[in-house]
C-alpha positions in Angstrom: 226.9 254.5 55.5 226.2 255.3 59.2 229.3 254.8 60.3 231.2 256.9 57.6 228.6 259.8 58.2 229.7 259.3 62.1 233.1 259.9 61.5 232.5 262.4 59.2 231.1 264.7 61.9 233.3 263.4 64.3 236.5 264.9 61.9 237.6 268.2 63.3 237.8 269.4 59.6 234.2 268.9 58.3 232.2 272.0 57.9 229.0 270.7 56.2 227.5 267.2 55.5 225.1 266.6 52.5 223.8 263.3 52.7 222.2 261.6 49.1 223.4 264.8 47.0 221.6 264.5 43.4 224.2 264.3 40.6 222.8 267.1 38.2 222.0 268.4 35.3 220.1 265.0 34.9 221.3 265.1 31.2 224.9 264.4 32.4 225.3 261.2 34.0 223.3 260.2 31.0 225.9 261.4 28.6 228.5 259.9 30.5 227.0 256.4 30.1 226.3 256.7 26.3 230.2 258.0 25.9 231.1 254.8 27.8 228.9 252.6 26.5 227.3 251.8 30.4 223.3 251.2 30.6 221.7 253.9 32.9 219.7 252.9 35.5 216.1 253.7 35.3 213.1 253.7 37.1 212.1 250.2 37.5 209.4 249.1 33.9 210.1 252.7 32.5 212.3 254.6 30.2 213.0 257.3 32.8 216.5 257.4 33.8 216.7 258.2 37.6 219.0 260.9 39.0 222.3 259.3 40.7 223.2 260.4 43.9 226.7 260.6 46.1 225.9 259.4 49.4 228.3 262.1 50.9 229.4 265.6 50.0 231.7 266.7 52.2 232.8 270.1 53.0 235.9 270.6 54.7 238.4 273.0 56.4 241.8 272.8 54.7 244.6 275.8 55.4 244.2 277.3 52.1 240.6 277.3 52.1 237.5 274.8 51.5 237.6 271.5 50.2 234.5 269.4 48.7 234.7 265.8 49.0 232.6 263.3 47.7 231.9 260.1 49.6 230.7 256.9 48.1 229.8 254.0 51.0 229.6 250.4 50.1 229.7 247.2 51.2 232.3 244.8 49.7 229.3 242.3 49.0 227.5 244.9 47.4 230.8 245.7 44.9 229.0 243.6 41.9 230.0 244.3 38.3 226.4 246.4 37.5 227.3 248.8 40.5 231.0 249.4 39.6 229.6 250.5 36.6 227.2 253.2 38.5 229.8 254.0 40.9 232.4 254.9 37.6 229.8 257.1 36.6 229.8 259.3 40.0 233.4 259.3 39.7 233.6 260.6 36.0 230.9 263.2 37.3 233.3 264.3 40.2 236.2 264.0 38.4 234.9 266.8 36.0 234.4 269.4 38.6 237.5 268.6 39.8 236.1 267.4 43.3 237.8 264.2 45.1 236.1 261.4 45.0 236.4 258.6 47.6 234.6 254.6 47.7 234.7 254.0 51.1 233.7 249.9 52.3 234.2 248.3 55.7 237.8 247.5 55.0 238.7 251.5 54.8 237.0 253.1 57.7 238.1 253.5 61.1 235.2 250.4 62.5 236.3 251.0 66.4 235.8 254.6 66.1 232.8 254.4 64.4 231.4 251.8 66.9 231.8 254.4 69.8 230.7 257.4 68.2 227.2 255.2 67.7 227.7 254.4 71.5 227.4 257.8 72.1 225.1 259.1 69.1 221.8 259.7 71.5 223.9 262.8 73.1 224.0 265.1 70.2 220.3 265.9 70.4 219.6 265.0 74.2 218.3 268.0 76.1 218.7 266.5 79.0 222.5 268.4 78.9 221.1 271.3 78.7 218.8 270.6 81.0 221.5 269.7 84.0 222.9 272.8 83.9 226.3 271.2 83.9 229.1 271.3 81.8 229.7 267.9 79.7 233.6 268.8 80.1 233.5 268.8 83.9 231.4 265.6 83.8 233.8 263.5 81.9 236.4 265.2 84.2 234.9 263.7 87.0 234.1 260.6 85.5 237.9 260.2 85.0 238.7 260.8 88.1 236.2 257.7 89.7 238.4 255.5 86.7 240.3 252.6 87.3 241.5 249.9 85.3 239.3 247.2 87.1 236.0 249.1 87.0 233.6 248.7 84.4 231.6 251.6 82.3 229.1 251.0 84.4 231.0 250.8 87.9 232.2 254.2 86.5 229.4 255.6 85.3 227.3 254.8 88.9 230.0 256.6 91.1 230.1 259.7 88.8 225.9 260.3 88.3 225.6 259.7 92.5 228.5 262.0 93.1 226.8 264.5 90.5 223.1 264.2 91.4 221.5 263.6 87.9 220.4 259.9 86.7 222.0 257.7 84.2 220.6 259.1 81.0 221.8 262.4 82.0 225.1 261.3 82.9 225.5 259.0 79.5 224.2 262.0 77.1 226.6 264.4 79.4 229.9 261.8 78.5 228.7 261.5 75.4 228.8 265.3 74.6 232.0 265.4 76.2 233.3 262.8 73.8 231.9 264.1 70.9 233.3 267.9 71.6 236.9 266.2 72.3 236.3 267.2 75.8 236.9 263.5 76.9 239.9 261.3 77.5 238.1 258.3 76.5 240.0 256.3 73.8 237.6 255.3 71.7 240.2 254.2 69.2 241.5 251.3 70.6 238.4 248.9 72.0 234.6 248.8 71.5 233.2 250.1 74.5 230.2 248.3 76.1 228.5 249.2 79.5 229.7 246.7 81.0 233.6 246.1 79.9 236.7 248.3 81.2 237.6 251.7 79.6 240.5 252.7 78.4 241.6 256.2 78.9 243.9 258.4 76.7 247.4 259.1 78.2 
């Protein structure tokens, strides 16, 4: 689920992110599951049925306007026949308004992607960018420039933070911004990256 709501905010698209959104009126998943004959869950040793909930709702940017999106993530393992059942139900309840509806699971989601945005997750909140008073863009710029195909993130990383003054935090949350605001020729679509493996950089 982390890694779909990482590429979620890394799609130029997305608008808005709504993580665990509650499936009401409460009455209506309930209905659903009488109409099909499906058991609703409950709270564990009562007769209260517990609200479902989409783990995404997505809104994004399309030409003609907004689109919501609804996001169900799951692992294969976790595909059992008693979930299917709960997952039919959020689609029938989607399907209703109208709204797309999408089970994502491992095999479906863009893993390498995913992999480097968490690489580089600690820079969307790290004040430390702010705090350097310099411009993520340029950073990666001239972290590009110290590349080469023999040197390692590190290697790379070392040469740009002495050249720029500022210590290795800054200089990881600076690329990381950088990446994150497509202000980066990092390819972080083709291999994991690790600190201490060789980057590959877009053409």
């Amino acid at each position: 689920e982390l890694k779909v709501h990482l590429l979620a905010e890394y799609g130029s698209a997305t608008l808005d992110i709504r993580e665990q959104f509650a499936l009401l009126p409460w009455d209506e998943t309930q209905s659903i599951a009488a109409q099909l004959g499906i058991r609703h869950p409950f709270f564990p040793g009562t007769s209260t049925p517990t609200v479902l909930t989409t783990d995404l709702l997505l809104t994004l940017e399309r030409p003609d306007g907004m689109e919501l999106v609804a996001i169900s993530a799951k692992l294969k393992k976790d595909l059992t026949s008693r979930n299917l059942e709960k997952l039919l139900l959020e689609r029938l309840y989607w399907n209703r308004r109208g709204i797309r509806w999408i089970l994502v699971t491992e095999d479906n989601i863009h893993a390498i992607r995913a992999g480097n945005l968490m690489f580089f997750e600690t820079a969307l909140n790290d004040e430390r960018v702010t705090e350097s008073g310099i411009n993520p863009a340029e950073f990666s710029r001239r972290f590009e420039e110290h590349w080469a195909p023999s040197l390692s993130f590190n290697k790379i990383m070392s040469m740009t933070i002495d050249s720029m003054s500022v210590d290795v935090h800054t200089g990881h949350a600076l690329l990381g911004t950088a990446v994150w605001s497509r202000d980066s020729k990092i390819d972080i679509d083709t291999k994991k990256l690790t600190h201490r493996d060789k980057v590959h950089l877009k053409a």
